[in-house]
C-alpha positions as CSV (number, residue, x, y, z in Angstrom):
1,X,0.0,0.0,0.0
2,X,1.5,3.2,-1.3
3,X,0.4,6.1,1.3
4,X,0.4,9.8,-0.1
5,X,0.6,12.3,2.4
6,X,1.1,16.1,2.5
7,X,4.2,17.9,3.5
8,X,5.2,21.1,4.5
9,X,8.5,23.0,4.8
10,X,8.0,26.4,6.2
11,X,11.1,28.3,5.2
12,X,12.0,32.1,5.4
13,X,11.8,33.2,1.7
14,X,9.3,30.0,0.5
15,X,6.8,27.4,1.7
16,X,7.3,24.0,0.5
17,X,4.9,21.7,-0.3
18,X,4.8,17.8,-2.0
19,X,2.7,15.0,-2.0
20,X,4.8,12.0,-1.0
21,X,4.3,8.5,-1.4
22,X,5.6,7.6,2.5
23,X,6.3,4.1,2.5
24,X,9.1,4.9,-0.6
25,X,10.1,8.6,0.0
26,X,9.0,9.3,-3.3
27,X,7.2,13.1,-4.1
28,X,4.1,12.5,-6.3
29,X,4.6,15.1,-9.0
30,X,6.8,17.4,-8.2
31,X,7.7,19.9,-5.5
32,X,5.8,23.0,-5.5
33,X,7.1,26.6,-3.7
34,X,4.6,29.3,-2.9
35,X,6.7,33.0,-1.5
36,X,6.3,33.3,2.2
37,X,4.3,35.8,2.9
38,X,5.1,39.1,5.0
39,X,4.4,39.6,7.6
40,X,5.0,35.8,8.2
41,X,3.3,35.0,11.0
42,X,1.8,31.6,11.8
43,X,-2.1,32.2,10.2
44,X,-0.8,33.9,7.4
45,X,1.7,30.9,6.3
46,X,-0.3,27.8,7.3
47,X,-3.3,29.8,5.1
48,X,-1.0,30.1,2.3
49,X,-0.5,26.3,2.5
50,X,-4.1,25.1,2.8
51,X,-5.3,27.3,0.2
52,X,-2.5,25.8,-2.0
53,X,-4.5,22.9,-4.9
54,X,-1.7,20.3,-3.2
55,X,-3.7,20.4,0.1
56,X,-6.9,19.6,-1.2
57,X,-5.7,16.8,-3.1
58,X,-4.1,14.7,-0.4
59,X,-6.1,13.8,2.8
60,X,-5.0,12.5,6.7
61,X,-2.4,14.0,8.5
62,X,-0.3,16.5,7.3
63,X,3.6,16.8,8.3
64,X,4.8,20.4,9.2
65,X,8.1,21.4,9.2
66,X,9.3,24.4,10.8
67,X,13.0,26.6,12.0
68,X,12.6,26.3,15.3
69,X,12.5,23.9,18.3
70,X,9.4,22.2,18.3
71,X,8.2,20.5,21.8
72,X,4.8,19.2,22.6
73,X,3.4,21.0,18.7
74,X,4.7,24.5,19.8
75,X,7.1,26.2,18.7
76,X,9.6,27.3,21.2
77,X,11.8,29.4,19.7
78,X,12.3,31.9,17.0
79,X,16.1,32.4,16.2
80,X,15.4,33.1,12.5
81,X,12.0,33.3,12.0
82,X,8.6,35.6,12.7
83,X,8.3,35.9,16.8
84,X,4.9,35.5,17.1
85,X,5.6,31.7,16.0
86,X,7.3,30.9,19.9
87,X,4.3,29.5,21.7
88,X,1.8,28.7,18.2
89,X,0.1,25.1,18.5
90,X,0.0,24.7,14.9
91,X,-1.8,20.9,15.7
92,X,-4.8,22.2,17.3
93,X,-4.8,25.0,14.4
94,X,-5.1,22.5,11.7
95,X,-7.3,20.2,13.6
96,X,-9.9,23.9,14.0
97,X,-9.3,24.9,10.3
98,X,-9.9,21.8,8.5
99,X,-10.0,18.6,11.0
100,X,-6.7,17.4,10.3
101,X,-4.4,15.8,12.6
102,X,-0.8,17.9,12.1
103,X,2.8,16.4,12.9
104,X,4.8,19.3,13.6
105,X,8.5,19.1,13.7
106,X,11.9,21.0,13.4
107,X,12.9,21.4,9.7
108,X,16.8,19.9,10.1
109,X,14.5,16.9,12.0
110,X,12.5,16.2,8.9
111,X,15.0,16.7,6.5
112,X,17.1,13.8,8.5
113,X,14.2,11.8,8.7
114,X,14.1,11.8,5.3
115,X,17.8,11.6,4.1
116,X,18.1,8.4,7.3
117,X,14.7,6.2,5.9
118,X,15.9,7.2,1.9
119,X,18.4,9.0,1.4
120,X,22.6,9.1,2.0
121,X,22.0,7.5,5.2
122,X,19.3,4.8,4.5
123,X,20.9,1.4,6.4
124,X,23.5,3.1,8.1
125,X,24.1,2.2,11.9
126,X,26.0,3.7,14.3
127,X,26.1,7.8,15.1
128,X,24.9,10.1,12.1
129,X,24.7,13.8,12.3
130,X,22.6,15.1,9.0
131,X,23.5,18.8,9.2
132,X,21.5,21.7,6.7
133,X,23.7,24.2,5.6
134,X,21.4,27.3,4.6
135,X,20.1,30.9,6.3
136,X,21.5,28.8,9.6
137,X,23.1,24.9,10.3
138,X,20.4,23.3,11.4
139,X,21.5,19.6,13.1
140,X,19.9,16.5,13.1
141,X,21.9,13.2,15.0
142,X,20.8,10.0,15.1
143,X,21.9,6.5,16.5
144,X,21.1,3.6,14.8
145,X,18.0,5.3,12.9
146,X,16.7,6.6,15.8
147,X,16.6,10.8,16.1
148,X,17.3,13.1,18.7
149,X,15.5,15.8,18.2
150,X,15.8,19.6,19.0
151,X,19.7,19.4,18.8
152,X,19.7,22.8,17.7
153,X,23.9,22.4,17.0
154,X,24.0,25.5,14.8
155,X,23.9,27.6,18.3
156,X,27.0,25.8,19.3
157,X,30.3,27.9,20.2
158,X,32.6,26.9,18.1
159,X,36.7,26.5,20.3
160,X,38.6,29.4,19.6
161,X,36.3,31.2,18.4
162,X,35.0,33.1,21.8
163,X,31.5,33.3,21.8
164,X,31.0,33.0,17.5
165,X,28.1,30.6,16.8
166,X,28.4,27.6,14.5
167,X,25.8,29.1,12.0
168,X,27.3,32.6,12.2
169,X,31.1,31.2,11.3
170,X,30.5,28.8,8.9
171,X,26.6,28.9,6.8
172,X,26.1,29.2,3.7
173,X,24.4,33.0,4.7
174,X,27.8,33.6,6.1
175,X,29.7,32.6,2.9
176,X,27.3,34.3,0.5
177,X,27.5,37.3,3.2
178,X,31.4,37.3,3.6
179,X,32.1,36.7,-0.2
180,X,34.3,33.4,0.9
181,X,35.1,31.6,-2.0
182,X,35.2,27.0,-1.6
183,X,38.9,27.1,0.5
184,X,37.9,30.1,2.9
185,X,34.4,28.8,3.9
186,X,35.2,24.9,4.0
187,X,38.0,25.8,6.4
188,X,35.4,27.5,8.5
189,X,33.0,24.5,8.0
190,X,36.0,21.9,8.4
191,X,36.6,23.8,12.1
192,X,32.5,23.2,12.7
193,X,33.0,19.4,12.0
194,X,35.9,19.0,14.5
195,X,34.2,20.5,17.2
196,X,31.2,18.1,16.7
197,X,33.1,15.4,16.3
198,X,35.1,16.0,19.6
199,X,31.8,16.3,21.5
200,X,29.8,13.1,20.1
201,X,32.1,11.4,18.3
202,X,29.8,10.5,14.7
203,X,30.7,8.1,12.4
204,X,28.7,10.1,9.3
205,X,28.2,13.4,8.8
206,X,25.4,13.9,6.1
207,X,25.6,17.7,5.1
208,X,22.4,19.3,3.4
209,X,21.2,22.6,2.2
210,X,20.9,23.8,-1.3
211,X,25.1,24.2,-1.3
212,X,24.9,20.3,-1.1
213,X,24.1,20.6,-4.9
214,X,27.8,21.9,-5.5
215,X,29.6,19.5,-3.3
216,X,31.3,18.1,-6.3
217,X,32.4,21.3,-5.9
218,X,34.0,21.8,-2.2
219,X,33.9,18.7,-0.7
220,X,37.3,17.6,-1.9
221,X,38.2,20.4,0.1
222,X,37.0,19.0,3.5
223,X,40.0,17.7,5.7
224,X,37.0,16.2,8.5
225,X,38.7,12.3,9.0
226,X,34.8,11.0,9.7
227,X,33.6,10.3,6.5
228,X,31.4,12.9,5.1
229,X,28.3,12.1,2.2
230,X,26.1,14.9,0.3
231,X,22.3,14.9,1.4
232,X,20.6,12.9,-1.6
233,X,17.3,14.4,-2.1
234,X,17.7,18.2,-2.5
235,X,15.2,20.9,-1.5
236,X,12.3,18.2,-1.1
237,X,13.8,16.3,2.2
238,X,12.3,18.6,4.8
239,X,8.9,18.0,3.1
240,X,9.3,14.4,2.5
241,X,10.5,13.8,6.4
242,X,7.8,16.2,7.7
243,X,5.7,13.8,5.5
244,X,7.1,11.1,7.1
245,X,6.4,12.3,10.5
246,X,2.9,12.4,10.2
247,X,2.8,9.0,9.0
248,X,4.9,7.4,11.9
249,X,2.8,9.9,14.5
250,X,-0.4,8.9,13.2
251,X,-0.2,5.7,11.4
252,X,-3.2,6.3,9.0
């Protein structure tokens, strides 16, 4: 049985949205972006989503995906995102607006989901930290499949660096920002890796984000001794794993 669910990925410039088949990982179609809209406060975006054709034509639970920690389905915090997100119950929204039952997760979470059940790490034991390299680094560990969620790793000092954030040293914001070319910013990123790795120790690092499109690119450059794979499904895994959430929630 082939299970097509909805899944969302609430980003700061777009809102993702696919249908995915969730026993194969698969998006039904293709992946469809709508603008986020400003101000982007909670109503406004999940509005945006239901009124999108994709919404009507999947039913059950629907996966949500979102830049923030996500505890008991509110959001608790708001690092890069709209404010008046920190305390929103977005399941009992979507259970009011349209009587749907709504996983709601942190975005580096899904997109791990999905990379660890079919992407770069499908079958892989042992310690594996999928890590999103965009606006932020978003973190997502797992041991032997199983998630921890609300790592939140991009917040980490990084040593020698004083009181310099993880995302602030080495995202790809920061290299767009900083106009670092491969060499400067995967020394930064190389520096993020080791400090990681001297606190847990991985055995994979997955590394996603639309820069993992280029890795070709810079990951030659990398000098991390745990070995490091590209994220295999793009700008769709934080849609497919919030897809994926709502399946293993909810079991429809």
């Amino acid at each position: 049985m082939n299970r097509e669910l909805l899944g969302i990925d609430v980003g700061g410039s777009s809102v993702k949205l696919a249908r995915v088949a969730v026993d194969t990982g698969q998006v039904l179609g293709r992946l469809q972006s709508v603008p986020t809209p400003v101000p982007s406060d909670p109503q406004r975006v999940l509005q945006v989503a239901l009124e999108h054709p994709l919404a009507a034509a999947t039913a059950g639970p629907v996966g949500l995906a979102f830049p923030a920690v996500v505890k008991d389905g509110r959001a608790r915090t708001a690092a890069n995102v709209d404010p008046s997100w920190v305390g929103f119950d977005a399941p009992a929204w979507f259970a009011e607006r349209c009587g749907r039952s709504c996983a709601f997760l942190n975005d580096a979470d899904a997109a791990g989901l999905a990379e660890m059940r079919f992407g770069a790490g499908r079958g892989v034991r042992g310690v594996v930290f999928v890590l999103t390299l965009g606006t932020g680094i978003g973190s997502a560990p797992f041991v032997d499949g199983h998630l921890l969620p609300n790592s939140e790793l991009g917040h980490m000092a990084v040593a020698g660096l004083g009181e310099v954030e993880a995302e602030a040293y080495a995202s790809a914001r920061t290299r767009t920002a900083l106009g670092l070319d491969w060499a400067a910013w995967v020394a930064r990123l190389d520096r993020v890796l080791a400090e990681v790795q001297r606190l847990f120790w991985p055995d994979l690092f997955i590394l996603g984000g639309a820069v993992s499109e280029r890795f070709a690119e810079w990951g030659p450059l990398l000098r991390c001794p745990v070995e490091v794979r590209a994220a295999a499904l793009g700008a769709s895994a934080g849609a497919i794993g919030a897809a994926i959430a709502a399946h293993e929630r909810y079991n429809p």
